[in-house]
C-alpha positions as CSV (number, residue, x, y, z in Angstrom):
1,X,0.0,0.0,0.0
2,X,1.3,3.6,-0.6
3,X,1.8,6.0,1.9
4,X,0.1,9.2,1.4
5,X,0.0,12.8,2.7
6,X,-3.1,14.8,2.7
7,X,-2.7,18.6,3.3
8,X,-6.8,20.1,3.7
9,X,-7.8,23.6,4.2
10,X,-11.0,22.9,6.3
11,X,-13.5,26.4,6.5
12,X,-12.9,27.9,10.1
13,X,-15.7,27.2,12.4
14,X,-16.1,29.3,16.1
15,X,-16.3,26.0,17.6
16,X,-14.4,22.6,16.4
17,X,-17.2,20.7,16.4
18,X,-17.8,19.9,12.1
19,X,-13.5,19.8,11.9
20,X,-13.8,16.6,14.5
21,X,-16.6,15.4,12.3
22,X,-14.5,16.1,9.1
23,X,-11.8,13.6,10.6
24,X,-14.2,11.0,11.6
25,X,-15.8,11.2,8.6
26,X,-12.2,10.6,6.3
27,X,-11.0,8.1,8.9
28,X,-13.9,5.8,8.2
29,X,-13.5,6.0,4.6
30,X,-9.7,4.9,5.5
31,X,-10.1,2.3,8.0
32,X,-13.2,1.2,6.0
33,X,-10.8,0.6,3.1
34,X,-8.3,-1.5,5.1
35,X,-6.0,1.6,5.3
36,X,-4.0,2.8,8.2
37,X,-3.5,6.0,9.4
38,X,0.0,6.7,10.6
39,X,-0.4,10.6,11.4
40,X,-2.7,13.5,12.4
41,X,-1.7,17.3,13.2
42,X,-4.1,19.6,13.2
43,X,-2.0,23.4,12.4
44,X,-4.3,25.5,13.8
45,X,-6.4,28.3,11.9
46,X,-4.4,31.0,10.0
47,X,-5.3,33.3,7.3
48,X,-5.2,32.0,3.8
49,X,-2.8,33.7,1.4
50,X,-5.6,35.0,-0.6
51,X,-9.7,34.5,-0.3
52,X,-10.5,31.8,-1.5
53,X,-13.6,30.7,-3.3
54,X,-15.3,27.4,-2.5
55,X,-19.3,26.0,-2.6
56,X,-20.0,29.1,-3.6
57,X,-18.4,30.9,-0.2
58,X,-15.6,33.2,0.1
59,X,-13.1,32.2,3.1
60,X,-10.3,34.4,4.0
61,X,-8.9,32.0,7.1
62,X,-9.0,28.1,7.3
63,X,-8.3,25.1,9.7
64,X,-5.3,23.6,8.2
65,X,-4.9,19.3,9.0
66,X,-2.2,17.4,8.3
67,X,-2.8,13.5,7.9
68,X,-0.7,10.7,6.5
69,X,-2.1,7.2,5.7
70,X,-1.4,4.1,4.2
71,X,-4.2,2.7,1.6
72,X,-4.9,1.7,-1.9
73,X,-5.5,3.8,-4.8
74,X,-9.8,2.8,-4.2
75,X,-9.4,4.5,-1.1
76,X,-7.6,7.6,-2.4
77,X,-10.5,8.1,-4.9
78,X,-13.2,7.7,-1.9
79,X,-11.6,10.0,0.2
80,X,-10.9,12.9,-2.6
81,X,-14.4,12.4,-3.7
82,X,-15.4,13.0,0.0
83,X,-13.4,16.3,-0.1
84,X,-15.0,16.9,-3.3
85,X,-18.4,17.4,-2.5
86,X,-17.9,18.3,1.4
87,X,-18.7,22.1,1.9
88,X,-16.2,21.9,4.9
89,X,-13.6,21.9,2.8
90,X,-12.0,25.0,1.1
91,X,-8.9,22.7,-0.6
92,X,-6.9,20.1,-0.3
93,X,-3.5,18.4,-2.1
94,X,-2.5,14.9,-2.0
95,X,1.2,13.9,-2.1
96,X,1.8,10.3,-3.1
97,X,5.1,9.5,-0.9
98,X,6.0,6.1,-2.3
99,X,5.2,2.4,-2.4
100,X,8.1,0.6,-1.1
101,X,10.1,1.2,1.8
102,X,12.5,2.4,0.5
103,X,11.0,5.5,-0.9
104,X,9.1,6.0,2.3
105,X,12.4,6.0,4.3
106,X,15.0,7.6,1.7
107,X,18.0,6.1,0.5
């Protein structure tokens, strides 16, 4: 299974309550998929270089999550699907960090 990285812009919220729901919802999709996640860091909420358009919303600040998982390629489709269509969601970028071992830890 790859190892992936998943940088998401989530829309800032007063309270944390739909960014904890955001993370359950894309942890199901990756445990449901026999995946594994190895890491979650939540940045914090800082002002986005430039508004930024989404669902038909401007946002100007955002929740940024960092999460890295191990899963198939089926479960990478579910889960940028998911991010998609979610309206929590502002952007997102996936980083594909290698297959094998050895590209995972470096040479």
């Amino acid at each position: 299974m790859p190892l992936y990285n998943i940088l998401c812009i989530a829309a800032h919220y007063p309270e944390i309550a739909p960014i904890r729901e955001l993370l359950k919802t894309t942890s199901s999709i990756i445990n449901n998929g026999n995946g594994v996640i190895r890491s979650v860091d939540f940045w914090g909420t800082q002002t986005l270089p430039m508004k930024m358009r989404r669902h038909q919303e401007m946002h100007d600040k955002g929740d940024y999550i960092n999460m890295q998982f191990m899963g198939s390629p089926r479960v990478l489709n579910n889960l940028n699907q998911l991010l998609r269509l979610d309206p929590r969601v502002v952007r997102w970028q996936t980083i594909n960090q290698g297959a094998k071992l050895e590209d995972v830890l470096g040479k």
